[in-house]
Structure formats: structure tokens, C-alpha cells
Backbone as ProteinMPNN parsed JSONL, in Angstrom:
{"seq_chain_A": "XXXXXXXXXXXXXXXXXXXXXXXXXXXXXXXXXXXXXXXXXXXXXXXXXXXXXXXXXXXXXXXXXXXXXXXXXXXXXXXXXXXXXXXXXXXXXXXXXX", "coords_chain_A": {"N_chain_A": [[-79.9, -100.047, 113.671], [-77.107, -100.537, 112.666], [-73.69, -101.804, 114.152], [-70.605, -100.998, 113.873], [-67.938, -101.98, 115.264], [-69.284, -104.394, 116.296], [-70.019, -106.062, 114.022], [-67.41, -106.264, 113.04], [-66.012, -108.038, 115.264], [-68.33, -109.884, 114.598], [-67.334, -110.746, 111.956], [-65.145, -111.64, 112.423], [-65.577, -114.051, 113.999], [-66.835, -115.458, 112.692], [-65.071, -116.501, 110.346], [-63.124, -117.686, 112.615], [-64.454, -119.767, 113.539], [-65.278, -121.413, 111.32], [-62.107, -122.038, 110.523], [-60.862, -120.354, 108.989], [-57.473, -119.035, 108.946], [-56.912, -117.083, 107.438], [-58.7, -114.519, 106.904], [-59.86, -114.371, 109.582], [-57.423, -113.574, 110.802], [-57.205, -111.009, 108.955], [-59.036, -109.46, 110.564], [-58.335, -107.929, 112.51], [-56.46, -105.545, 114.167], [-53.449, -103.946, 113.146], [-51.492, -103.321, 115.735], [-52.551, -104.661, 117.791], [-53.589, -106.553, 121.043], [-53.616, -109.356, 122.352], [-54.326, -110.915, 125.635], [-54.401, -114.043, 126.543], [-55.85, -115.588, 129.229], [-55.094, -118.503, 130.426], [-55.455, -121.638, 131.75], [-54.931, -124.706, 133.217], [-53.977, -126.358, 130.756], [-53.31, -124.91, 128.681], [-50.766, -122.101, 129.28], [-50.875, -118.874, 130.324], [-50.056, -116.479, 128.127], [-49.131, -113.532, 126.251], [-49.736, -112.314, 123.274], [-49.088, -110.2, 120.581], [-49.674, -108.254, 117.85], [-50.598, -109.067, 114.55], [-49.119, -110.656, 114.083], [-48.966, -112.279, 116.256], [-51.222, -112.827, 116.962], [-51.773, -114.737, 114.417], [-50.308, -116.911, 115.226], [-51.108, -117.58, 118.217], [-53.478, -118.505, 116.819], [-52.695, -120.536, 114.431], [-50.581, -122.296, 115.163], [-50.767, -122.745, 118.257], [-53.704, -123.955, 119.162], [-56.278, -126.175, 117.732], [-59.544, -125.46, 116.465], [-62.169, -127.467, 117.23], [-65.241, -126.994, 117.871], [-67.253, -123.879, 118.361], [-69.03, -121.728, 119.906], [-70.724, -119.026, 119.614], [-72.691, -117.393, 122.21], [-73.722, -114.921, 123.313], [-73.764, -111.331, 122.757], [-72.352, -108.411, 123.616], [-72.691, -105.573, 123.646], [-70.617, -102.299, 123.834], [-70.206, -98.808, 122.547], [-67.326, -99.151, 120.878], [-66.067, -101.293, 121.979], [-67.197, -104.67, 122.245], [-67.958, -107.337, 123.817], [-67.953, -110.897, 123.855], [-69.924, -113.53, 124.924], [-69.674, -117.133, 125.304], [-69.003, -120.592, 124.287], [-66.401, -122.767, 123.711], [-64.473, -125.502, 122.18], [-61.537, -126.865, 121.97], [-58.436, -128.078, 120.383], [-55.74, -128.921, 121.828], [-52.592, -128.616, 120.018], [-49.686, -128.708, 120.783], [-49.875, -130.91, 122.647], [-51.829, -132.377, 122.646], [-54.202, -132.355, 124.201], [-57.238, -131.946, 124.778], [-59.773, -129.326, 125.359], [-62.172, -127.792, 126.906], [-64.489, -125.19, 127.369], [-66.915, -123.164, 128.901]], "CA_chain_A": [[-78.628, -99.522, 113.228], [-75.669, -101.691, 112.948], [-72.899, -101.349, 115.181], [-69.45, -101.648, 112.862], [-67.512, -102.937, 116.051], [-70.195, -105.916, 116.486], [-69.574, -106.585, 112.373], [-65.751, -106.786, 112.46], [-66.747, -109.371, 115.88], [-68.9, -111.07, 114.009], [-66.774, -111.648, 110.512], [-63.653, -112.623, 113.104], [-66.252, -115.273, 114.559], [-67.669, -116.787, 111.309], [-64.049, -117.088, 110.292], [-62.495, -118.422, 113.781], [-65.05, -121.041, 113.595], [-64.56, -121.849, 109.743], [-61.289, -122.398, 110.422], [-60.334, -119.67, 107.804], [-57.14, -118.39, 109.317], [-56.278, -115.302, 106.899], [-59.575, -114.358, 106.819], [-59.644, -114.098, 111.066], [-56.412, -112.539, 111.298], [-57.273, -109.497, 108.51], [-60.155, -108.814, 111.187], [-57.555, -107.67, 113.688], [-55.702, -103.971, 113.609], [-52.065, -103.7, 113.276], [-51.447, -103.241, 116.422], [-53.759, -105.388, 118.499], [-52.762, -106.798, 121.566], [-54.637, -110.302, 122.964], [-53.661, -111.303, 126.615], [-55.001, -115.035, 127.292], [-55.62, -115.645, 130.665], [-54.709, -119.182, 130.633], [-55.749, -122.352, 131.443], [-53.614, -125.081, 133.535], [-53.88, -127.0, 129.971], [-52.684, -123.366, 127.911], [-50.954, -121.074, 130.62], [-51.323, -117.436, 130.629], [-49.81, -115.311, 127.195], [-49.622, -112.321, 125.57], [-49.822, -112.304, 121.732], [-48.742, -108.823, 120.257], [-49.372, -107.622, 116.575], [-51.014, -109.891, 113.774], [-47.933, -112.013, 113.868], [-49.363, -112.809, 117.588], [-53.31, -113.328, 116.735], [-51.513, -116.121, 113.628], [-49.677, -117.78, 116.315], [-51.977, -118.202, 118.283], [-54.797, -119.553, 115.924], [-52.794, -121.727, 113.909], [-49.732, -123.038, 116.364], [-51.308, -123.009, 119.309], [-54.982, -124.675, 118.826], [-57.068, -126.604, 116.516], [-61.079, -125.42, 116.591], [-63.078, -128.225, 117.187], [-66.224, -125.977, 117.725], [-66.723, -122.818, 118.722], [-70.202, -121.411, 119.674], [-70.995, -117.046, 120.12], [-73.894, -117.132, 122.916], [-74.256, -113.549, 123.576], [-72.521, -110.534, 122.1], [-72.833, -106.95, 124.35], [-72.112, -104.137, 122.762], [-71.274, -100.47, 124.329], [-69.53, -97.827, 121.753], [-66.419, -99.646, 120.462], [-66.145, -102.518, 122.704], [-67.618, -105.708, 122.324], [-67.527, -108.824, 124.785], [-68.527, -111.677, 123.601], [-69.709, -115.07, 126.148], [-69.78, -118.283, 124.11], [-68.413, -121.92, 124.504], [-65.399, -123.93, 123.067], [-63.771, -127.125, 121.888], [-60.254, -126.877, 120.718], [-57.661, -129.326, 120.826], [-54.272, -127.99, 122.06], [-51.219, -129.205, 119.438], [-48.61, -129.136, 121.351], [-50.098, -131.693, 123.622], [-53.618, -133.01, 121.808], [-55.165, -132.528, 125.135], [-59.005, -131.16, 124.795], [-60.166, -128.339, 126.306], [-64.007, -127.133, 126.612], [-64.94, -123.699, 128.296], [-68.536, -122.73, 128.769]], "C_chain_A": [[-77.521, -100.531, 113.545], [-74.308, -100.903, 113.584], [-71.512, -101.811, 114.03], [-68.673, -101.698, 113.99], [-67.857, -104.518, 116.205], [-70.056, -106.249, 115.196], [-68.453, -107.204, 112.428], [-65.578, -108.245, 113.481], [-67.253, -110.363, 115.259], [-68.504, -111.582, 112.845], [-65.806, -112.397, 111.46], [-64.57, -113.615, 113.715], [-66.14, -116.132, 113.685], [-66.118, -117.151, 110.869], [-63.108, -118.051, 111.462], [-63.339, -119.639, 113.542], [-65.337, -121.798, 112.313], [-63.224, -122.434, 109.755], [-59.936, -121.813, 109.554], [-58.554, -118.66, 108.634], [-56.577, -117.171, 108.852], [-57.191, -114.745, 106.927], [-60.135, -113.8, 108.607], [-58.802, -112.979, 110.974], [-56.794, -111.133, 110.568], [-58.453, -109.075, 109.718], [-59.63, -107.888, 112.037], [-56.656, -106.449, 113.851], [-54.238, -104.783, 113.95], [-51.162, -104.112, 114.551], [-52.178, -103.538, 118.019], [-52.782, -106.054, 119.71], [-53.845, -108.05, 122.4], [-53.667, -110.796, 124.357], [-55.066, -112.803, 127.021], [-54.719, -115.469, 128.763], [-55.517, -116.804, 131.305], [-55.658, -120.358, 131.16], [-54.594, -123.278, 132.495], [-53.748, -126.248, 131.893], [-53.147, -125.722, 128.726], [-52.451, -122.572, 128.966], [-50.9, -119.9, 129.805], [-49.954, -116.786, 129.445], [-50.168, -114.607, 126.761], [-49.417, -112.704, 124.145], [-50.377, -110.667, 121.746], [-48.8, -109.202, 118.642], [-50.526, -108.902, 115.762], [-50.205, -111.334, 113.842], [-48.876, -113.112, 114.836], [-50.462, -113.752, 117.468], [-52.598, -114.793, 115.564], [-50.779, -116.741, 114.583], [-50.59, -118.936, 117.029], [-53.155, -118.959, 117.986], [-53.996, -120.937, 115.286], [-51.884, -122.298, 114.409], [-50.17, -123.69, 117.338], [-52.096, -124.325, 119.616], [-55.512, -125.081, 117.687], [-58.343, -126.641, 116.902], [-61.355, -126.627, 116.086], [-64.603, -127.836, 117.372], [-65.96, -124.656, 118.216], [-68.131, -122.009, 118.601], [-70.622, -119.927, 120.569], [-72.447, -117.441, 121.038], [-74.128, -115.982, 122.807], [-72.94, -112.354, 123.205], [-73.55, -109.377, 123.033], [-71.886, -106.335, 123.701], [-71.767, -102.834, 123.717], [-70.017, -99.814, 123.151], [-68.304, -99.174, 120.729], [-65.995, -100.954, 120.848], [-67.204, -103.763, 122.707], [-66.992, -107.059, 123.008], [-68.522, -109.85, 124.424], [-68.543, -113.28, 124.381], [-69.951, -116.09, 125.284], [-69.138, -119.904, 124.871], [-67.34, -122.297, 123.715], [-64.999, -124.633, 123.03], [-62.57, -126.787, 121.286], [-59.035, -127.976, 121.005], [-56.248, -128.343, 120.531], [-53.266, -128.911, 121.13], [-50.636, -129.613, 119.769], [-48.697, -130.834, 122.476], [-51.198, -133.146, 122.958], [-54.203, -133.362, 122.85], [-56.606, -131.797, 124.28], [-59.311, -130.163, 125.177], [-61.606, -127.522, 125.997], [-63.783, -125.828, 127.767], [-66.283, -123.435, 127.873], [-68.262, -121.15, 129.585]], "O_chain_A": [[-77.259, -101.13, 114.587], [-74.026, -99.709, 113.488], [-71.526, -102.9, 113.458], [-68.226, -100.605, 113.642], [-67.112, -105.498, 116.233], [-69.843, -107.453, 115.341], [-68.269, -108.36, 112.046], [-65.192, -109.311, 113.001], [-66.829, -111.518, 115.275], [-68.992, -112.641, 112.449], [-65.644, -113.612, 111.347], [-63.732, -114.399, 114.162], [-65.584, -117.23, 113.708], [-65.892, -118.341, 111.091], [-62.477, -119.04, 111.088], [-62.675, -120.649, 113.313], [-65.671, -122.973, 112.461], [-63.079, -123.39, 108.993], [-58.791, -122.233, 109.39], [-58.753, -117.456, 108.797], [-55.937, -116.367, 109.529], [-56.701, -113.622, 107.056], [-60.82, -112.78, 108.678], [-59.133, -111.795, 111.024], [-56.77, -110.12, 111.267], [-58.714, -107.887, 109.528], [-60.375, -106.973, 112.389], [-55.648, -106.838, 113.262], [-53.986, -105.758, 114.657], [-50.302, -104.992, 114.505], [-52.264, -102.817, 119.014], [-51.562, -106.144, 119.574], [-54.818, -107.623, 123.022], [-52.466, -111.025, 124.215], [-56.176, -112.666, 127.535], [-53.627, -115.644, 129.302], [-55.703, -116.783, 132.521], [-56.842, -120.058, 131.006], [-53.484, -122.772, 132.662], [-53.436, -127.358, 132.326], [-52.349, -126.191, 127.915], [-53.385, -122.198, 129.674], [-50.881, -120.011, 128.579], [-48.854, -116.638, 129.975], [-51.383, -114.512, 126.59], [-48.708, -113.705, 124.039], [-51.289, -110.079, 122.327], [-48.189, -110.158, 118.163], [-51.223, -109.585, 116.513], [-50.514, -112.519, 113.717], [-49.339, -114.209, 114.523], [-50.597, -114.944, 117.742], [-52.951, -115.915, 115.926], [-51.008, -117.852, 114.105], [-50.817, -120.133, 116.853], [-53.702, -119.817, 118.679], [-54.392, -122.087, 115.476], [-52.176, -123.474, 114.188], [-50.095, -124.912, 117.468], [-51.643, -125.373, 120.077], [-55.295, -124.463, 116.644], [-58.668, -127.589, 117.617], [-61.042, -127.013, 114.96], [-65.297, -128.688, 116.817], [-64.833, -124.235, 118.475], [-68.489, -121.62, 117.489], [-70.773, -119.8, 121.784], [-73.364, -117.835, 120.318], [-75.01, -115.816, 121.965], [-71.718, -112.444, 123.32], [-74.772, -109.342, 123.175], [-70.721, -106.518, 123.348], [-72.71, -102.363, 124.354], [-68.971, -100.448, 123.005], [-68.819, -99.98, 119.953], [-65.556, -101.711, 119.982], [-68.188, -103.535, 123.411], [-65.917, -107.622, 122.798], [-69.727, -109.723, 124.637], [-67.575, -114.037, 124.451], [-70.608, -115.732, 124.307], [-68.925, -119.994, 126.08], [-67.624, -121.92, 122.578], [-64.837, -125.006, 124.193], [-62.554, -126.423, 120.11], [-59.006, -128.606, 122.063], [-55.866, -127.556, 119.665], [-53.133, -130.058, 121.557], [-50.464, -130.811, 119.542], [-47.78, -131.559, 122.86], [-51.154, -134.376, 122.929], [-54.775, -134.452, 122.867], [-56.602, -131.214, 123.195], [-58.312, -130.088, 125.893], [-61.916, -126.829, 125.028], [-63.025, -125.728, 128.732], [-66.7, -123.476, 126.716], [-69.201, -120.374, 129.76]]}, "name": "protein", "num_of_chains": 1, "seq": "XXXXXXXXXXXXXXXXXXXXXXXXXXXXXXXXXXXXXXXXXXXXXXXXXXXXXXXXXXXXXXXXXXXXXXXXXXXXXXXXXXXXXXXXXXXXXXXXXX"}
């Protein structure tokens, strides 16, 4: 049985790592609210609404990869552990996370 939480996850993946950013952002409700927890190379924001989630994708960072290891599921919630490459704009530092 397919989980339609782990779907809308997994189209906002295949697009985040495409690079597609209208295609990401429709994945995202109305009213969504992402709190990054920073980085001393990206510090610590909130991004509120759709506006927020396009901000941050196409201001922010530029995906250089971007790889889903493991997706857990319970009811509505999905956490997903993975790796990344993105190169920060403002700066054109690097930044990997495993």
C-alpha cells in the first residue's frame, strides 16, 4: 500500500534534485513552515509559506547533488536521512552533509 505522505516526499525529492524549482515548491501546503537548523556556513532560519520554501531553494543554494538514503514513514510524517552538495550563493562556499 502506498503511503500518499511518502509520494508528495518523494515527487519534492525528484524535483529538489532536478533542480525543477516550481515543480518542488507546488509539493509544499500553503502554509508550511521549514525551520533550518543551520550550519556555521548557512546560520539557523525560518522560511514561512511557499514564498519561504522559493527563497530558500532558489536564493539561498545551488544543488550540486542531493542523495535520499532512507525514508521512515509513521502516519503523516516522513523523515528522510540522505546526503548533500550545494553551493551557497551568497558566498560560493560548498557545503556537504552526510
Amino acid at each position: 500500500m502506498k503511503n500518499p505522505a511518502k509520494e508528495v516526499v518523494k515527487n519534492m525529492f525528484a524535483a529538489f534534485s532536478s533542480g525543477d524549482a516550481d515543480k518542488f515548491v507546488a509539493t509544499v501546503s500553503d502554509d508550511t513552515v521549514w525551520i533550518y537548523h543551520g550550519t556555521q556556513i548557512i546560520p539557523k532560519r525560518r522560511f514561512e509559506k511557499k514564498v519561504g520554501v522559493t527563497a530558500f531553494y532558489t536564493i539561498i543554494i545551488e544543488i550540486i547533488n542531493f542523495e535520499p538514503l532512507q525514508c521512515i514513514v509513521e502516519g503523516i510524517m516522513v523523515v528522510v536521512i540522505g546526503q548533500e552538495h550545494q553551493k551557497i550563493k551568497r558566498s560560493g562556499r560548498e557545503l556537504k552533509q552526510n
